[in-house]
N, C-alpha and C positions, 0 to 999 in steps of 0.2 A: 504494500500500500504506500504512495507517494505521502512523502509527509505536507499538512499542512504549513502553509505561509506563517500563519501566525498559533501562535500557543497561549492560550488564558490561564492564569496561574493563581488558586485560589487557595487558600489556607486557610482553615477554620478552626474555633474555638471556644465552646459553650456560646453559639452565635445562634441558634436555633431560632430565636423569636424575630429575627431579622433576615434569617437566611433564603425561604422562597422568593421572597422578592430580591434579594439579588440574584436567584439563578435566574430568575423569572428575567430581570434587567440583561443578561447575559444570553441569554438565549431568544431574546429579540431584537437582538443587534440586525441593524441592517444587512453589514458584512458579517455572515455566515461560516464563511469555508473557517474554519478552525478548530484544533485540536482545545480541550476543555480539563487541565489537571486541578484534580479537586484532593488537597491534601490535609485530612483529620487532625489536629494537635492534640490527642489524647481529651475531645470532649467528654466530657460527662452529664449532656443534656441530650435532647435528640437531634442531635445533628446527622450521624448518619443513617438513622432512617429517613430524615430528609434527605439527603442526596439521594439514595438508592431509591424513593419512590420516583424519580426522574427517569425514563427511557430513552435516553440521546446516544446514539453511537459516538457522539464527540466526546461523552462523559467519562474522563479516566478516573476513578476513586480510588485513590489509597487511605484506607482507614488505622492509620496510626492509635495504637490503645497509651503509647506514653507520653507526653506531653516533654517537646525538645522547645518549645519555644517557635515563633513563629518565622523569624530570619532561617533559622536550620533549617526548618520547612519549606521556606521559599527555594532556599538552596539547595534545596534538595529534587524541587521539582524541575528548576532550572536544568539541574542536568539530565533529568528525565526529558523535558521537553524536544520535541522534535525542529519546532516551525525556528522561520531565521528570526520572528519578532515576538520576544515576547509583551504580553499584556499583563500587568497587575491589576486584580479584582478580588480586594476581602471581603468576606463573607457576610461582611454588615455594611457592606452600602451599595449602592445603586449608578449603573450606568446608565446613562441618556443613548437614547437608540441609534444613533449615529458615531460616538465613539469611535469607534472598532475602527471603522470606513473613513475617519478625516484624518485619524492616526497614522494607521496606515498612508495614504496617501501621499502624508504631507513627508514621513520618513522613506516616501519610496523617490520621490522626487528632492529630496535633502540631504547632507552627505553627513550626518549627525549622530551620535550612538542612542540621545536619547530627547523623548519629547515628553512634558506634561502636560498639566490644564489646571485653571480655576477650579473652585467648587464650591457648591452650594450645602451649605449644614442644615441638616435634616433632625428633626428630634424625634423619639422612639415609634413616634406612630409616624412617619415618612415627612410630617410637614416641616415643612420651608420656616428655617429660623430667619430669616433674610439675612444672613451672615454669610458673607462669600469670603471665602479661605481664597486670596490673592498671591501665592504665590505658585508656582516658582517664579524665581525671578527674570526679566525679559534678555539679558544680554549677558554673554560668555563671563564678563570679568566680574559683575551681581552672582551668577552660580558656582565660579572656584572660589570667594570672597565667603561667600555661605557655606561652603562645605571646610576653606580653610581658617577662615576667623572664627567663625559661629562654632564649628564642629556638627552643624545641621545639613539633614537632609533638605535640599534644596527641590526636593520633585515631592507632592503628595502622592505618595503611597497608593493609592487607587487609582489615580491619573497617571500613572508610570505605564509607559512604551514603550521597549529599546531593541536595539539588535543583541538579542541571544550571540554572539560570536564573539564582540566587542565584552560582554560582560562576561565571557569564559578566559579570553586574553589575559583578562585584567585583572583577574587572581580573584 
């Protein structure tokens, strides 16, 4: 089987009262073609009976019973993944249906390792705090300034697209 372009990398963690609607968010992406790694951190709520009531051939579950923390996790699906780009999507929040497709696009015609986005703060029942999380920052020398003065990650965590190749190089 040719592997997917792009790889969605999910990692979950007693996230269950939030988690349909993000696969839900993910599996109405407009841009479709893609592999779906859905990685357990040792929940102890019903998380993976949520994922497994899902029937998606894109859906890869691995159900972790120990709890590594969710970085190991990431990294671990990372190198599981196939596609050249990966997607970050946790298990408690929500992508906008277009995502996937302007991500993509903008990194296929850009010569960039990695892209984020704005976001909008949602509180536990999905509504709109009207609080928009503004970063990352728009210019090269704002994102090494923030990852080396600040010691912060300068991409939000569920807005993260990059090239899978770039982020194995790079230790």
């Amino acid at each position: 089987m040719e592997a997917p372009i792009l790889s969605v990398i999910t990692t979950i963690y007693n996230c269950d009262k939030y988690l349909r609607e993000a696969m839900d968010s993910v599996l109405a992406q407009s841009y479709g073609d893609f592999e779906w790694i859905i990685v357990n951190d040792g929940s102890q709520d019903n998380c993976s009976e949520i994922v497994r009531s899902y029937k998606d051939d894109r859906i890869t579950f691995i159900d972790s019973k120990d709890n590594k923390k969710i970085p190991h996790r990431r990294n671990d699906a990372i190198l599981f993944a196939r596609g050249k780009y990966i997607a970050i999507q946790d298990g408690d929040d929500i992508s906008l249906p277009d995502r996937f497709k302007y991500q993509l696009s903008f990194m296929e015609k850009h010569d960039v390792f990695c892209v984020g986005a704005w976001s909008s703060k949602i509180d536990e029942n999905s509504k709109s705090m009207d609080e928009i999380m503004n970063y990352p920052p728009s210019s090269h020398e704002s994102i090494i300034a923030t990852l080396v003065y600040k010691c912060l990650n300068p991409i939000i965590d569920p807005t993260s697209f990059f090239r899978r190749d770039f982020f194995l190089a790079s230790g």
